[in-house]
TISEVEX-930102 format. One line per 3 residues: their letters; for each residue x, y, z of C-alpha. Coordinates in nm, 4 decimals, m for minus. Each point is the difference from the previous one (the first is absolute). Example, Ala and Ser with C-alpha at 12.3 -4.5 7.8 and 13.67 -1.06 7.14 Angstrom:
# residues 2
AS> 1.2300:m0.4500:0.7800  0.1370:0.3440:m0.0660
END
This chain:
# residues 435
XXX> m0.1845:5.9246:m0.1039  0.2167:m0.1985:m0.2619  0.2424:m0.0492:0.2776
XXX> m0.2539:m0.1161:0.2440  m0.1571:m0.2187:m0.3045  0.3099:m0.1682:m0.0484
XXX> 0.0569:m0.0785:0.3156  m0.2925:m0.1939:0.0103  m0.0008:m0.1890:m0.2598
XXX> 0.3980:m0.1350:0.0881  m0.1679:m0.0785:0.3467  m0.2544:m0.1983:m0.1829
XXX> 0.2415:m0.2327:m0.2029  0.2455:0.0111:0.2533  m0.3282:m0.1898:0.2382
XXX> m0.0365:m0.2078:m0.2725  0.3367:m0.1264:m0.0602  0.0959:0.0272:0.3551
XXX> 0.1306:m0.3633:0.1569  m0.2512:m0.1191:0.2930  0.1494:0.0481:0.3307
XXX> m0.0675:m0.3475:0.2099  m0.0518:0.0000:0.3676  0.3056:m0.2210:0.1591
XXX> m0.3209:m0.3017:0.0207  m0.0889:0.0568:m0.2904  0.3902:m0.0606:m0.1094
XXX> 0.0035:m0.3372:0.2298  m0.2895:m0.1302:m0.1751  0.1344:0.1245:m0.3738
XXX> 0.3668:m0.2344:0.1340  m0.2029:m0.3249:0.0807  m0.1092:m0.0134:m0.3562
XXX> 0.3999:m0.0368:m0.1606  0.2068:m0.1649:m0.0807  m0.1634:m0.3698:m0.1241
XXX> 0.2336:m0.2153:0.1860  0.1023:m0.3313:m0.2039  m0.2382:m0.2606:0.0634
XXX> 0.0015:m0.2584:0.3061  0.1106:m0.3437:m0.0890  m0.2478:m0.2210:m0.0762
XXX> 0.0968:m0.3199:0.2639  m0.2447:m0.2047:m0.1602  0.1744:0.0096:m0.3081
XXX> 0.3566:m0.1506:0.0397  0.0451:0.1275:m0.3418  m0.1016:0.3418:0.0134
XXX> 0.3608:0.1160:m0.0279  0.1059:m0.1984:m0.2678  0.0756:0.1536:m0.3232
XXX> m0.0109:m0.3477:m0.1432  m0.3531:m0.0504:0.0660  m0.1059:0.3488:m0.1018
XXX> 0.1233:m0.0413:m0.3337  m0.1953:m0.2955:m0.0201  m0.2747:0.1918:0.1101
XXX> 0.0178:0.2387:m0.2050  m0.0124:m0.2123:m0.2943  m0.3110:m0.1811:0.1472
XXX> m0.1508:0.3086:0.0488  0.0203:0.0988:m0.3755  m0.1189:m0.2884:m0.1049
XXX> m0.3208:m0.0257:m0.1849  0.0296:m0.4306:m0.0471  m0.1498:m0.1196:0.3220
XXX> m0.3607:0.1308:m0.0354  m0.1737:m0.1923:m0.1894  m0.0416:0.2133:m0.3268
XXX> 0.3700:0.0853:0.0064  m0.1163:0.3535:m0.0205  m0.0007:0.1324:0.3649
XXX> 0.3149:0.0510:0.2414  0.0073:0.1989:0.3248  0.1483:0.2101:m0.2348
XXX> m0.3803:0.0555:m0.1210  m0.1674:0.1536:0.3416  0.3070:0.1591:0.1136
XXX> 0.2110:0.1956:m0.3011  0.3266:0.1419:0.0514  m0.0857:0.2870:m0.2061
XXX> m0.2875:0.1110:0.1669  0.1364:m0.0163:0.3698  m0.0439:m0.4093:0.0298
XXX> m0.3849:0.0498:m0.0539  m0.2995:m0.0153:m0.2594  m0.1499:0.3093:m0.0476
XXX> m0.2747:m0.1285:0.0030  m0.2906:m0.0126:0.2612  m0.0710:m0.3662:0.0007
XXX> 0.3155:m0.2643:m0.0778  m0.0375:m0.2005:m0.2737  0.1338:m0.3442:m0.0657
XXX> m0.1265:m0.3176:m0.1164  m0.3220:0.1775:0.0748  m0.1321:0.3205:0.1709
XXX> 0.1283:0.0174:0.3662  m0.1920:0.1561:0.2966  0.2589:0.2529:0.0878
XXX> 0.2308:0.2716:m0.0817  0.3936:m0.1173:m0.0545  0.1929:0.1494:0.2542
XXX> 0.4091:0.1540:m0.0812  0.2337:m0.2787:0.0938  0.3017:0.3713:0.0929
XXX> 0.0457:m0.0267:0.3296  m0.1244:m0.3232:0.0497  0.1947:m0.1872:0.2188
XXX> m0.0617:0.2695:0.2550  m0.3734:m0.1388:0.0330  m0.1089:m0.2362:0.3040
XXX> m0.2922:m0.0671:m0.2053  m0.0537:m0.1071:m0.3360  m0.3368:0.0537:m0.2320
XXX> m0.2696:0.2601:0.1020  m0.1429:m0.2623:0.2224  0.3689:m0.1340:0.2109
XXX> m0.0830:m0.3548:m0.1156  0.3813:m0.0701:m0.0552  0.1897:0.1230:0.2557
XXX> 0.3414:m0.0434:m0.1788  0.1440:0.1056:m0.3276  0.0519:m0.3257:m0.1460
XXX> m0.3076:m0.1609:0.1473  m0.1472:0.3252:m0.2105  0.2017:m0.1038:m0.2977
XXX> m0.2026:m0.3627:m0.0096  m0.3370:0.0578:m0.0299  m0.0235:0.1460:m0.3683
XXX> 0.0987:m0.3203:m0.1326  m0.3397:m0.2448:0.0681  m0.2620:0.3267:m0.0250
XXX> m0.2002:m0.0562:m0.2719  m0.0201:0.3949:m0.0562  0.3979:0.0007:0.0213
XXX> 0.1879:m0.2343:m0.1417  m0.2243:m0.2761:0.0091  0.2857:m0.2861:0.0039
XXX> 0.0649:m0.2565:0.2192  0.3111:m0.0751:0.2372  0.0368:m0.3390:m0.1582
XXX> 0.0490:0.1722:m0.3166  0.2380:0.3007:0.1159  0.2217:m0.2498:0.1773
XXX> 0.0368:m0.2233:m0.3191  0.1155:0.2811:m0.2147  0.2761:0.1172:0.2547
XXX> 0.0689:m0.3709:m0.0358  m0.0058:m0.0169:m0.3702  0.1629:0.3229:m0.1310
XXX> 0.3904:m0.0114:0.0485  0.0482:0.3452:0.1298  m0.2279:m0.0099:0.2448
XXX> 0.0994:m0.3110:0.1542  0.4023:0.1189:m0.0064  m0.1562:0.3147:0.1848
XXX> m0.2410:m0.1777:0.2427  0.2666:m0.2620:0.0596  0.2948:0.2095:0.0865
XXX> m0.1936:0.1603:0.2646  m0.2556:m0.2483:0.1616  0.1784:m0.3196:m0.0932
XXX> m0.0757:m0.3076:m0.2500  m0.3324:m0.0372:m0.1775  m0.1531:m0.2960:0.0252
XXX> m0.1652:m0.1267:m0.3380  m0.3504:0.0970:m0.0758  0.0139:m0.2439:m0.3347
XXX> m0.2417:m0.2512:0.1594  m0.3845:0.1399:m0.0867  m0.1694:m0.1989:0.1937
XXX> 0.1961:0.0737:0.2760  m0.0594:0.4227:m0.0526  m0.3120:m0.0165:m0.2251
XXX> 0.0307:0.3158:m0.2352  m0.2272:0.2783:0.0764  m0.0464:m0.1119:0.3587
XXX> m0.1137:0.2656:0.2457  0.0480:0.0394:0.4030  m0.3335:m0.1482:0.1304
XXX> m0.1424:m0.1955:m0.2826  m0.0723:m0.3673:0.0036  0.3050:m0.0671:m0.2348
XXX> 0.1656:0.1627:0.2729  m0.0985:m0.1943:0.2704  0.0812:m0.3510:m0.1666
XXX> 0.3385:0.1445:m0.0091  0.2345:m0.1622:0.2734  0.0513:0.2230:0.2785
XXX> 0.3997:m0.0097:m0.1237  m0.0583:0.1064:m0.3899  m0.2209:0.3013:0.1647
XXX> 0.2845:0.1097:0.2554  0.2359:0.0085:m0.2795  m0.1960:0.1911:m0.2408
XXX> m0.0726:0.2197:0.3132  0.3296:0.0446:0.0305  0.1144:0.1009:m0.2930
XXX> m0.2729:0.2202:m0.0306  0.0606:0.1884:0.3467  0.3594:0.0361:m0.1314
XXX> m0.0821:0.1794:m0.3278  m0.2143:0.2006:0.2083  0.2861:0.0770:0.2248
XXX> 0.1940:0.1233:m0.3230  m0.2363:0.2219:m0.1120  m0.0127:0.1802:0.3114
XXX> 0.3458:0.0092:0.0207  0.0001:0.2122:m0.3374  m0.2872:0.1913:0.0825
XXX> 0.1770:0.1020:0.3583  0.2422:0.2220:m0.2283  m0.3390:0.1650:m0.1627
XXX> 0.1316:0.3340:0.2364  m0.1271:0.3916:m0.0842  0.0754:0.2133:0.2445
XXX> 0.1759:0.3267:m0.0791  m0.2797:0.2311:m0.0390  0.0225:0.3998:m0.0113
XXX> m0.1787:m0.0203:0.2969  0.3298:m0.1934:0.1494  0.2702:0.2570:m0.0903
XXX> m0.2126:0.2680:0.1755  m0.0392:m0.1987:0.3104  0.4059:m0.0917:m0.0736
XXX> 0.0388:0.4007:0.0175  m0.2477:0.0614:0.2426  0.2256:m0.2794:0.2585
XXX> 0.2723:0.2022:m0.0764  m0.0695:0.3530:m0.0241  0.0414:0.0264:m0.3955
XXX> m0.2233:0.2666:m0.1458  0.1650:m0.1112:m0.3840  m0.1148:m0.3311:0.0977
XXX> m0.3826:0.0747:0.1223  m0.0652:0.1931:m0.2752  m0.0843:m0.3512:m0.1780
XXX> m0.3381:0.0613:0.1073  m0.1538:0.3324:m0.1278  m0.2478:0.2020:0.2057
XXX> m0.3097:m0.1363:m0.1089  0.2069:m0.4170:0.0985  0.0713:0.1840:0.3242
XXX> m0.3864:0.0949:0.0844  m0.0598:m0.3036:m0.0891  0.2292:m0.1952:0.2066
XXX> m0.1177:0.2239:0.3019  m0.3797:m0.1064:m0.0664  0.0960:m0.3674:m0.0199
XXX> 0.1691:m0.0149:0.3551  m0.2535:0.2522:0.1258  m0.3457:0.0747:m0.0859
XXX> m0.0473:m0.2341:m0.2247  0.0824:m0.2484:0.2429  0.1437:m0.2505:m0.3208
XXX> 0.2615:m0.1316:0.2284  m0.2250:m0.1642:0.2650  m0.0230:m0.3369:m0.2978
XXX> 0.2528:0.1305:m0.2057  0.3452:0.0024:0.2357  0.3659:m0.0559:0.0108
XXX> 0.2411:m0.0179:m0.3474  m0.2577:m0.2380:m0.2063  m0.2992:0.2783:0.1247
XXX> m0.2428:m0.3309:0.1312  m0.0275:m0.1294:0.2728  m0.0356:m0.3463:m0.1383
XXX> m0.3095:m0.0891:0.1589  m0.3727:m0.0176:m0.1140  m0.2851:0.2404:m0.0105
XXX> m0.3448:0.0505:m0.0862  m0.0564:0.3405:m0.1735  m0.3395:m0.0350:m0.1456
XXX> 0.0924:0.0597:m0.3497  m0.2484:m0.0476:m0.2497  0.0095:m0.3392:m0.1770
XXX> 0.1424:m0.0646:m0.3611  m0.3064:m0.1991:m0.1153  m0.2596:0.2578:0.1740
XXX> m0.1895:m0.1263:0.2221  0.0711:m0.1593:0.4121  0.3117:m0.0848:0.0894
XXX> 0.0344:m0.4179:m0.0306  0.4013:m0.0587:m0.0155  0.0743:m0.0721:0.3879
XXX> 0.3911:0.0879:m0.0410  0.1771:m0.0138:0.3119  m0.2372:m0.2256:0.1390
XXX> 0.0491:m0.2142:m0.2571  0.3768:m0.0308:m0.0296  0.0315:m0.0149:0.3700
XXX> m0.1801:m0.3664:m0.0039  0.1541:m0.0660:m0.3717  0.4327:0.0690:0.1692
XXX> m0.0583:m0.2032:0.3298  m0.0983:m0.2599:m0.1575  0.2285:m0.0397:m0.2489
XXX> 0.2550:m0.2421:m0.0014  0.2317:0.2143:m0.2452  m0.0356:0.3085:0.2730
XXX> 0.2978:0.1050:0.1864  m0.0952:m0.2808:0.2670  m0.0550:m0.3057:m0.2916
XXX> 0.2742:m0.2770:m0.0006  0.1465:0.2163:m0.3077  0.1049:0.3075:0.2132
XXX> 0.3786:m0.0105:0.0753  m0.0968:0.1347:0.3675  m0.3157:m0.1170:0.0698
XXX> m0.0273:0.0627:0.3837  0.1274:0.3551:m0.1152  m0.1456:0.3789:0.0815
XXX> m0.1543:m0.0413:m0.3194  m0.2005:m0.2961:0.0809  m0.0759:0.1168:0.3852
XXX> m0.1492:0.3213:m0.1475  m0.2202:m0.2192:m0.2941  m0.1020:m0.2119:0.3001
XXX> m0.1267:0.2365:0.2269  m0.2133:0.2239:m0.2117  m0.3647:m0.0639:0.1176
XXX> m0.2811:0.0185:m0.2454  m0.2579:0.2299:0.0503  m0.2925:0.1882:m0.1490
XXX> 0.1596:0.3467:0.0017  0.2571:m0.1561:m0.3039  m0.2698:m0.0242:m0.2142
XXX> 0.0302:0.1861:m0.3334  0.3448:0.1428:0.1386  0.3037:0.0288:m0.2616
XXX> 0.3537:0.0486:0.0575  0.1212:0.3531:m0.0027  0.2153:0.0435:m0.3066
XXX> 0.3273:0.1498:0.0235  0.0155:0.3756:m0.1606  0.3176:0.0146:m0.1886
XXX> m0.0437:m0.0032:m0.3353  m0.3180:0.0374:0.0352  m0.0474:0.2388:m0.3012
XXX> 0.1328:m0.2664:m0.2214  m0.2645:m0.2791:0.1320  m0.3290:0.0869:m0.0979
XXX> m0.2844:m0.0646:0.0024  m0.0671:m0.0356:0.3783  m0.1654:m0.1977:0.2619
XXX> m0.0167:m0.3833:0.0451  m0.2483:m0.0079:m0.3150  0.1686:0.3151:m0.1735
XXX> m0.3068:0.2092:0.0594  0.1567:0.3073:0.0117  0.1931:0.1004:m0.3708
XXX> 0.2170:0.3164:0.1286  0.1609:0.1464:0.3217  m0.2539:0.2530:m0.0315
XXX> m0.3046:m0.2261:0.0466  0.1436:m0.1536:0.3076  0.0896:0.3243:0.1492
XXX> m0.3594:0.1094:m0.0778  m0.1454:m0.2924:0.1550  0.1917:0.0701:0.3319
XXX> m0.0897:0.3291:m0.0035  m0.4047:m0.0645:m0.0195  m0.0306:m0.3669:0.0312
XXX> m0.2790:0.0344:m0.2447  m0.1500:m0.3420:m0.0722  0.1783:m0.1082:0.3361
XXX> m0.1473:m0.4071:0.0041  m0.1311:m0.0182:0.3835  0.0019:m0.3072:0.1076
XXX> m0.2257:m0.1947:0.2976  0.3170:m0.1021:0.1630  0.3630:0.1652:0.0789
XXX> 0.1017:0.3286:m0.2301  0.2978:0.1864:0.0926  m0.0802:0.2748:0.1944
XXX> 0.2918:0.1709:0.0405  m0.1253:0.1178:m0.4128  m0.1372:0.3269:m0.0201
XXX> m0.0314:0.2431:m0.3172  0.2870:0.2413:m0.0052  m0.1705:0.3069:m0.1253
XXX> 0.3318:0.1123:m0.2111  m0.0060:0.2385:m0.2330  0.0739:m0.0170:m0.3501
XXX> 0.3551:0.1486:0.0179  m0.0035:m0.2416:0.3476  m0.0696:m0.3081:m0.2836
XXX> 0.2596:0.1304:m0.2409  0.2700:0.0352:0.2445  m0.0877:m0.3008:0.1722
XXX> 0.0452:m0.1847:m0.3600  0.3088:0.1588:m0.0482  0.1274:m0.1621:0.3218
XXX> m0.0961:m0.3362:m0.1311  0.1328:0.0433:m0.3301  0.3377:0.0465:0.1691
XXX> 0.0772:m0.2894:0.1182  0.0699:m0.1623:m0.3576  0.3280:m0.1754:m0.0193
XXX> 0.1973:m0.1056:m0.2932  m0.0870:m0.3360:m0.0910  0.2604:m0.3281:0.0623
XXX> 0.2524:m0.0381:m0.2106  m0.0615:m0.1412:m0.3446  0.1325:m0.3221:0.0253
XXX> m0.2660:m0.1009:0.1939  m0.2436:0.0710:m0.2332  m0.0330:m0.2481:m0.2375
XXX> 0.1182:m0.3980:m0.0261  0.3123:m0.1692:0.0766  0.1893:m0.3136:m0.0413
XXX> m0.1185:m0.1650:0.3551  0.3843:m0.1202:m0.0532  0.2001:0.3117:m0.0162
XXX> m0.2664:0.2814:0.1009  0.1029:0.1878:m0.3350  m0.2142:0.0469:m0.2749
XXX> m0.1118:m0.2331:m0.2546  0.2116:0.0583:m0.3470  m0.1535:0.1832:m0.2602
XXX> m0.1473:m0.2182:m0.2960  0.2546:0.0246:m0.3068  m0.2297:0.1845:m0.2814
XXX> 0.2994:0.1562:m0.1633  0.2260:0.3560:0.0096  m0.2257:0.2340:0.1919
XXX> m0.0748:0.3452:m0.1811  0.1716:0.2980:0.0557  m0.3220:0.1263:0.2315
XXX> 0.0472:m0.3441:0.2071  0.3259:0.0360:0.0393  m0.0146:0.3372:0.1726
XXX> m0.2181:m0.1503:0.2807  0.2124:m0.3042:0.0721  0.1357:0.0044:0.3188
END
């Protein structure tokens, strides 16, 4: 009986413990999701490339000095520290926002940018903080000045894009002056191209440093690395309860039907019926929205700004046709790192993995509406070990973070730090840390 006893109980860890045997589809799914390839040039940006302009943009993007309480930087919505996000459900500028900030890893992968697609480039993306009054609440006329008038910035700006012309003359570039206002408009059509212009190319910058915003080598990728090439040492990154996991999200689950490829999203838009932030109907139109908002836009991939404006970019912003069924539809977010970026959802409705798992499981307090739903969505009926495994999965595909020089300010100049304020001999505890 002891024999038999043990026995038993070895069996029963052994289950446990046991690595999850995938069917040779199953395996052909598991490959499509690794590696992250680098990501595509950007043709609309000739300077997408250019180290140059990234340092330049990566100074910009640190910068708390253009909004108009010198408080709030992109920096602000989108912190290094916390996977280029807020943390929080709604972002929070100049004001409260309507959304949830999104992670900037990964970002140049995107054919979309915002929950609703309105941009449909990363530096178009880039310029829109800068005039919301919930963002930044500047003005263009303003940001262009102080490239103009601080030293560094206009060495930078200069040695990439070419001479400055002066912004001195205040009646020419009235301070404070915003796209669209009357001020604006008495502007000749000349002093608004070249504050355009300068504008676009800061823009450009930033994306170029936000292009090197890469996290990609999860635990989840050195199992797939060892599953490609028959290394057991190297699949046993994922643990059993990863593995179950990983076999509900390309099976059962059905995850992978929005959620595809290395950045696990299709990059499209859906409408999921989750329940509103604020409680009651759904009102925030999303796709439907940006869709009308990026074609006509003259800063869009197609605008007189875009380095290829007759492009595939532009072709595929032209031919998307409005319609009904985009209605309340958001982008499908990409799932690596996803642990790192909560809360969730376009209004951060849900705080923790496990509330959005629990939500696709029941799709309790589903919001129905009178027009299209997705209804490919049905509950999955997991169990709770399902759930935990399933969580597991996700929590796998954390990557370390970018390197740490990109996580803080530069000289636009040089790229490298600023230099540390002189306050005297540092103590023996600050000298330990220096690097």
């Amino acid at each position: 009986m002891l024999l038999l006893w043990c026995i038993t109980t070895l069996l029963g860890v052994a289950e446990e413990e046991r690595p999850v045997v995938f069917t040779p589809t199953e395996q052909r799914r598991i490959l499509q999701h690794s590696p992250v390839p680098e990501p595509p040039d950007d043709p609309t940006n000739a300077w997408d490339l250019d180290p140059d302009a990234a340092n330049l943009g990566q100074a910009l993007f640190y910068d708390a000095g253009f909004s108009r309480n010198g408080q709030i930087s992109c920096a602000s919505c989108h912190g290094p520290m916390i996977a280029w996000t807020d943390g929080i459900p709604i972002s929070t500028g100049m004001g409260p926002g309507k959304r949830h900030s999104q992670s900037l890893l990964n970002v140049a992968h995107n054919r979309w940018f915002f929950w609703d697609g309105r941009a449909d480039t990363l530096w178009s993306q880039a310029m829109h903080p800068v005039e919301d009054p919930a963002e930044f609440d500047g003005s263009r006329v303003d940001y262009v000045r102080r490239i103009h008038e601080d030293p560094a910035y206009r060495e930078a700006y200069e040695s990439v894009f070419g001479d400055l012309p002066s912004m001195a003359d205040t009646e020419r570039f009235p301070p404070g002056t915003r796209s669209g206002t009357p001020e604006w408009t008495a502007m000749t059509e000349a002093d608004r191209d070249h504050v355009d212009r300068v504008f676009v190319n800061c823009s450009k910058a930033i994306a170029a440093f936000e292009r090197e915003l890469r996290s990609v080598d999860s635990p989840f990728d050195r199992f797939v690395e060892g599953l490609r090439e028959g290394d057991r040492e190297k699949m046993t990154a994922l643990n059993s309860s990863e593995q179950r996991g990983l076999q509900l999200f390309i099976g059962d689950a059905g995850c992978r039907q929005c959620h595809s490829g290395p950045l696990f999203t299709d990059f499209e838009f859906h409408n999921i019926g989750i329940p509103t932030g604020h409680g009651g109907p759904p009102r925030d139109p999303g796709r439907f929205g940006g869709i009308e908002f990026v074609q006509s836009s003259s800063f869009s991939s197609h605008g007189e700004h875009s380095d290829e404006p007759n492009g595939r970019k532009a072709r595929r912003t032209g031919s998307i046709v409005q319609g009904q069924e985009h209605w309340g539809s958001f982008k499908t977010p990409s799932l690596r790192n996803v642990a790192r970026t909560a809360p969730y959802m376009h209004q951060g409705q849900f705080e923790d993995l496990g509330t959005v798992l629990r939500f696709y499981n029941t799709l309790e307090d589903m919001q129905v509406q009178d027009h299209h739903q997705e209804s490919v969505l049905q509950p999955l009926d997991l169990t709770e070990q399902q759930l935990a495994d399933l969580e597991a999965f996700l929590r796998s595909l954390d990557s370390p973070l970018p390197p740490r020089s990109l996580m803080g300010p530069v000289d636009p100049r040089t790229g490298l730090p600023p230099p540390r304020p002189e306050t005297g001999p540092p103590t023996p505890s600050e000298s330990e840390n220096q690097p």
